[in-house]
Structures are given as structure tokens and as C-alpha cells.
C-alpha positions, 0 to 999 in steps of 0.5 A: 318702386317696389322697396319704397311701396312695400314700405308705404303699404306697411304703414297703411295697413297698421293704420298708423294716423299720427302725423309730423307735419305741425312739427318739421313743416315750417323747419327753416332748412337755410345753409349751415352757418361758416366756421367760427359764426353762431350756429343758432339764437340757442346759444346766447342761453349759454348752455351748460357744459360738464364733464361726464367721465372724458365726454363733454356733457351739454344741458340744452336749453328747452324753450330754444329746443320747441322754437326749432320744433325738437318736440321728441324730449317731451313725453307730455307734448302730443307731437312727440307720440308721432316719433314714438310710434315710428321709434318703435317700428323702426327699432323692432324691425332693426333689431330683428336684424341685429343693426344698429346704423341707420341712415335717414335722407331725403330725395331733395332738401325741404322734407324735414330730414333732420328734423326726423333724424334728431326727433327720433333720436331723442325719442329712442334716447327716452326709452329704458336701456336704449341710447342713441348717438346721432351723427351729422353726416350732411357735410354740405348743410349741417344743421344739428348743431343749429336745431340744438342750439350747440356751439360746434368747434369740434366735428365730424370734419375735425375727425376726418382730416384727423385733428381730433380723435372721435372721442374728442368731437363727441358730446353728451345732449342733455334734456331733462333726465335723458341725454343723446350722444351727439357727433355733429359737424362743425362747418360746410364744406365743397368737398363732402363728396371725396369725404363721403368715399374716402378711407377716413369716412369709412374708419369713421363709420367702423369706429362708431360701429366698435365704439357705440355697439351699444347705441342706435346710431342715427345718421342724418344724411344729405338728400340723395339726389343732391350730389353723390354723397349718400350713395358712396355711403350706403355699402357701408350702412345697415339701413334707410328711412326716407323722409319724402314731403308732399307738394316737395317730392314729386313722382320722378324723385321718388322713382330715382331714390328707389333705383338708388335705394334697390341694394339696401335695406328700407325700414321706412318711408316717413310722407310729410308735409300733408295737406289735411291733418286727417289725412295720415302719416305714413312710415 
């Protein structure tokens, strides 16, 4: 298990006590709804959409935004310092190696994966001269959409089995003053493992590396142990964090990630769910 001890030692040794269980503990991680049904209660706020440039650009609503523990916008709300703190250790370590996809998982569903991933990229999305495209890549649960509170009849899937182009699924995230470039995916689907490894993930992948060189670009993956999605995927990424949570993610899981996470590269490993507030956070 040296990777992911290594990663947690680095934690502790920085000393790092915020924590993100009063944010993701009580995340609901229910199925993605079907094609063509509401996505959240967000939506009946209607959120208003423009066009910036060729993009569409969404204005989200905040009260539904805190109602789904999406905390990171808020520079006010204490919680968002957590994400902030792992914001910066995760970008000093990537640009020190000139990456900028990073994919966050989980070993199993329940850890607060998504909610991580879409935190974080709100987070980065705060920061001067930073931008973050955050792509929903858990084809079997997408749940961006939902936590969002966007209407998603144009995703990820659409690009894949080539009906839109990838400039037409992507939007623009706006909360407040600072927007996030969202890719997400539209629906479920039983195949997401031939997805995973087929030709048009990778042109998918090689796209946004051309096209959002400029952006930080966070990928919120299934869990790793669920099927053989994430490792199909991994040649093809810069680097990981792994969400595990206490009382979910037992000693054995663990040890499986890391056998399946030995060839690349572990930026963090995020401990959630702990039981005492005092006990620390480790990334």
C-alpha cells in the first residue's frame, strides 16, 4: 500500500485538521435519474440560461446549491476552507508536473466522491487566473447534473455515440462572480464499461486535453472496485485523488485500490466521514 501511505503520511505531517464530513457525510448517492426525467428539485427554480460566445452559460440557484452540500462557491461559509486547502496542495503538486487531468474516485460508492470532485472544482474556479472543467465520467451514476441542479439533455453520452460534438455538450456554471465549465452526462448507462475503453473515450479525453489546456480538469470517476471502468481509464489520465470514508472503505478495499492505482500517480488521498470532528482530515 506504499502510494496511498505515502499520501496519507504527507497529510499528517502538514498537520492539515480541516475536515469535509459535515459537507459530503449525508450526500444521497441514489441512482442517476433516466433519460428525459428531472434531475433534481433544482430545477424547478429554473435556472437562467445565456449564451457566452458558443457556450451556453447556466446561473445556479444557491439555496438548492447548499441543499446538495455544494459549499466551495462560498468563500464565506467555513466548510469551503477545507476544499480550499486540498485545492492548493493538489494544484502545487500537478503543476509542478505540468498536469492538468486529474481523475478522483473512490474504492466503492458512499465516500463522497462527487461531491470532492465538484467542491474542488468550484474551489480552483475561485482562484485568479484558474479555470476548471469538471466532466462527469461515472457513466453508471452520474450525479453532476443532479448536485447542480442542471437539466442535462446533452452529455458526455451524446459525444461518445457522436450526435453532438463536445463544444455542444459543454456549458458554462455560473455562481456569483465565478463560473465552472461543466461537461456532465446525460443519463445512465449498462455499457459504460466498452465506453470506458473504446476509441471515442480516448478522442473524448484527447479533445479536452487540446481544447481546455488552459483549465484544470477534473474527472469524477466510478469507484474503482465497482466494475472495470476506472482502470481501462487510467493510462490515459495525469493523475488520482482517492476519497476513501470511515465506517465504508474497509482495509481490503484499500489494499485493492492500491494494487490497481501502483501505475499512476496519487496526488491525494481524501479520509471521510470520521467519526469525531477533531480527529482530522486527511489528504
Amino acid at each position: 500500500m506504499e502510494k496511498i501511505k505515502q499520501a496519507v503520511e504527507q497529510a499528517k505531517a502538514g498537520k492539515i485538521g480541516e475536515r469535509l464530513h459535515s459537507v459530503i457525510a449525508e450526500h444521497d448517492q441514489s441512482t442517476s435519474a433516466a433519460r428525459g426525467e428531472p434531475q433534481s428539485r433544482a430545477q424547478k427554480a429554473e435556472p437562467v440560461a445565456k449564451h457566452h460566445g458558443s457556450v451556453p452559460e447556466i446561473t445556479l440557484n444557491w439555496p438548492d446549491l447548499e441543499r446538495h452540500r455544494v459549499v466551495a462557491h462560498n468563500v464565506a461559509d467555513p466548510r469551503a476552507r477545507a476544499f480550499d486547502i486540498l485545492r492548493t496542495q493538489v494544484l502545487q503538486v500537478m503543476d509542478q508536473k505540468n498536469w492538468h487531468v486529474l481523475a478522483i474516485t473512490s474504492p466503492t460508492t458512499g465516500c463522497g466522491k462527487t461531491l470532492t470532485a465538484i467542491n474542488l472544482a468550484l474551489s480552483i474556479a475561485r482562484q485568479p487566473e484558474r479555470s476548471a472543467l469538471l466532466v462527469d465520467m461515472d457513466l453508471q451514476r452520474p450525479q453532476i447534473a443532479k448536485s447542480l441542479g442542471l437539466t442535462c439533455d446533452n452529455g458526455l453520452l451524446g459525444v461518445l455515440e457522436r450526435r453532438i460534438t463536445l463544444s455542444d455538450a459543454i456549458l458554462k456554471a455560473r455562481i456569483g462572480k465565478h463560473q465552472v465549465t461543466v461537461l456532465a452526462c446525460e443519463t445512465s448507462t449498462s455499457h459504460s464499461s466498452e465506453w470506458m475503453a473504446s476509441r471515442e473515450m480516448s478522442s473524448v479525453i484527447e479533445d479536452i486535453r487540446r481544447g481546455y489546456s488552459s483549465h484544470t480538469v477534473i474527472l469524477d470517476m466510478p469507484p474503482i472496485l465497482a466494475s472495470d471502468d476506472v482502470i481501462s481509464i487510467l493510462p490515459r489520465l495525469d493523475c488520482v485523488l482517492l476519497v476513501a470514508a470511515v465506517g465504508i472503505s474497509t482495509v481490503s478495499e484499500i489494499q485493492q485500490c492500491n494494487r490497481h492505482l501502483q501505475s499512476t500517480e496519487v496526488v491525494r488521498v481524501v479520509l471521510n466521514k470520521t467519526a469525531d470532528a477533531g480527529a482530522g482530515y486527511y489528504y
